[in-house]
C-alpha positions in Angstrom: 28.5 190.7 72.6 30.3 189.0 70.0 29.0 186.3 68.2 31.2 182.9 67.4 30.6 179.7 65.3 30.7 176.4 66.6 33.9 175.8 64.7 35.3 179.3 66.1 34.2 178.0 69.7 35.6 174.9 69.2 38.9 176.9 68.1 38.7 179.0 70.8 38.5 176.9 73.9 41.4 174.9 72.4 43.4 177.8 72.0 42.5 178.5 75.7 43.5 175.2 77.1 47.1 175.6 74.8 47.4 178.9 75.9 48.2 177.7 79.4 44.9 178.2 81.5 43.8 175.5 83.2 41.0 173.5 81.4 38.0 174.4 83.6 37.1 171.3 86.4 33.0 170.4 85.1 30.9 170.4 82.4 29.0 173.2 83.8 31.9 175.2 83.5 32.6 175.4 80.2 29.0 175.6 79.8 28.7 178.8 81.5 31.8 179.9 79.9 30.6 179.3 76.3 27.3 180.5 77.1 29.1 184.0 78.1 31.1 183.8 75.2 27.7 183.0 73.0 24.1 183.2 74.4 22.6 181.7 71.5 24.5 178.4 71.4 22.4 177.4 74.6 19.3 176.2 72.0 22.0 174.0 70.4 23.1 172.7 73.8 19.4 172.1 74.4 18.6 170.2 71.5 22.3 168.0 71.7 20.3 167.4 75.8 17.0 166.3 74.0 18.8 163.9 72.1 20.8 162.8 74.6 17.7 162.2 76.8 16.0 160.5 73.5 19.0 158.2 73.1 19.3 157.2 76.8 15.3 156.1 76.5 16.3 154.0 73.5 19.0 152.3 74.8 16.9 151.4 78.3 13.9 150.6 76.3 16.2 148.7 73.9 17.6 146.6 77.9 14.3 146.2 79.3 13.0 144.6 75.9 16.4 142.2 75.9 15.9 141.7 79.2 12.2 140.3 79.0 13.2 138.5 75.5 16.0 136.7 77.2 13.5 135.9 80.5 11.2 134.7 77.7 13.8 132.6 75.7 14.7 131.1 79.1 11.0 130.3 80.1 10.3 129.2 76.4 13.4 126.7 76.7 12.4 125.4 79.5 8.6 124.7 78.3 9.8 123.3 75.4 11.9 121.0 77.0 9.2 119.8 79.8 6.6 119.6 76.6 9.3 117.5 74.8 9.6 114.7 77.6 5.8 115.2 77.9 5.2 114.1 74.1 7.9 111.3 75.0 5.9 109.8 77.2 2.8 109.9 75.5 4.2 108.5 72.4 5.8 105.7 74.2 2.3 104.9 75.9 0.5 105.5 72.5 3.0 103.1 71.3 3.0 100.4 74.1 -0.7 100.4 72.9 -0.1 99.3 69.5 2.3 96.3 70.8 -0.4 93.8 71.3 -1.2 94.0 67.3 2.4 94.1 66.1 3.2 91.4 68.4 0.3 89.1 66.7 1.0 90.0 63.4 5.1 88.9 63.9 4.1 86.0 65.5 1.5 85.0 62.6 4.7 86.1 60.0 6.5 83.7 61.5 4.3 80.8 61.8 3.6 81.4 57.9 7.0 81.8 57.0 7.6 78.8 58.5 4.8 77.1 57.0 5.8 78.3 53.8 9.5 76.9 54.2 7.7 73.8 54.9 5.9 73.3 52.5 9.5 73.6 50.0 11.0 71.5 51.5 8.5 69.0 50.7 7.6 70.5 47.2 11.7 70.0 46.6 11.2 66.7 47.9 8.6 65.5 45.9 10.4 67.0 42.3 13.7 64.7 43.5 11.1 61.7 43.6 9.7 61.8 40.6 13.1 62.8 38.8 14.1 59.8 40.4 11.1 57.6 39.8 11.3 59.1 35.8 15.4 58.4 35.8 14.7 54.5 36.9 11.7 54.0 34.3 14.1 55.3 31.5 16.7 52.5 32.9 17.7 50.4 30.7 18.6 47.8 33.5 15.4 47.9 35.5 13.4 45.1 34.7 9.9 46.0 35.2 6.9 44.3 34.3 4.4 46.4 32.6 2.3 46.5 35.7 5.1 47.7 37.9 5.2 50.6 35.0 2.0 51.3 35.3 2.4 51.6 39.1 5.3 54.1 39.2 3.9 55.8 36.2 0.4 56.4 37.9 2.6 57.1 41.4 4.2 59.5 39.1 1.3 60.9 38.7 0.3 61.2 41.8 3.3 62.7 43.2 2.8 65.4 40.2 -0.8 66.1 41.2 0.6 66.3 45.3 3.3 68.8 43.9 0.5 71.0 41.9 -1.2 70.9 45.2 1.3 72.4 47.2 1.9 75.1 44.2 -1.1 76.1 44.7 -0.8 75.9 49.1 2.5 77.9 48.3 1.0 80.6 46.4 -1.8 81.4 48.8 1.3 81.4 52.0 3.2 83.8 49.8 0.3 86.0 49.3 -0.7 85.6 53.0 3.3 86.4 54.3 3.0 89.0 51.9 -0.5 91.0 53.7 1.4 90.4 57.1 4.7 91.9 56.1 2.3 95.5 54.6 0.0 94.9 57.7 3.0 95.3 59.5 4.6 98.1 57.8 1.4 100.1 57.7 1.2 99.6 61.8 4.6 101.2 62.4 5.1 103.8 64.6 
């Protein structure tokens, strides 16, 4: 029998098919034809099957794994989402929890604040007094008697210790408004 290459096979049925025949109807035609034209080319047909077969097993293993990745993406989107509105709630409810305390503290911010502003107002009103009460001692056309001088001086005085007072009232507010406001920040959520 004589023996041809793939490449002289290859040559061959194309020189068949051009040379008018009529290309044979299956792939088990030409099989059997090229098998008669070379017995030995039937391992090579068997291996190019094998592979075949290998590849066809790749590609279905290669679906069944998308398959089940996709079913899991779906089921793991769909967790996520129900564990998202579940930490929602739970924060909201850890966070209703917490109200009470924040509520307290704003309202004791705002009393102090208050407080505070308060007490300027009546630490700016007691430094227009005695600027006053200074401006008519130094007038030349106030005629006090020495008593009366003695009176607004020592009122002077007075006022002066009444404004070191609230200084010090002022400073302990401010430091007080000041613990609320980090109390506050430190109890966010």
């Amino acid at each position: 029998m004589m023996r041809l290459s793939s490449l002289g096979l290859a040559g061959a049925l194309f020189l068949f098919w051009s040379g008018g025949c009529a290309p044979p109807t299956s792939r088990d035609d030409l099989v059997k034809q090229v098998l008669k034209a070379d017995p030995e080319f039937g391992a090579v047909l068997e291996k190019h099957r094998e592979l075949t077969n290998r590849i066809q097993t790749y590609e279905r293993e290669l679906a069944l794994k998308r398959s089940t990745v996709d079913q899991q993406i779906k089921q793991l989107r769909t967790d996520l989402s129900s564990t998202a509105a579940s930490v929602k709630q739970k924060s909201s409810e850890v966070k209703s929890r917490m109200a009470p305390d924040r509520q307290r503290l704003e309202l004791d911010l705002n009393m102090a604040s208050e407080e505070l502003q308060a007490k300027r107002q009546q630490r700016a009103y007691l430094g227009r007094t005695v600027s006053q009460l200074r401006k008519a001692l130094k007038s030349a056309n106030t005629a006090w008697t020495g008593e009366e001088r003695a009176n607004q001086e020592a009122k002077i005085e007075q006022i002066l210790n009444d404004a070191k007072r609230l200084d010090q009232e002022m400073a302990a507010i401010q430091q007080h408004v000041k613990l609320l406001k980090i109390k506050l920040l430190l109890i966010r959520l």
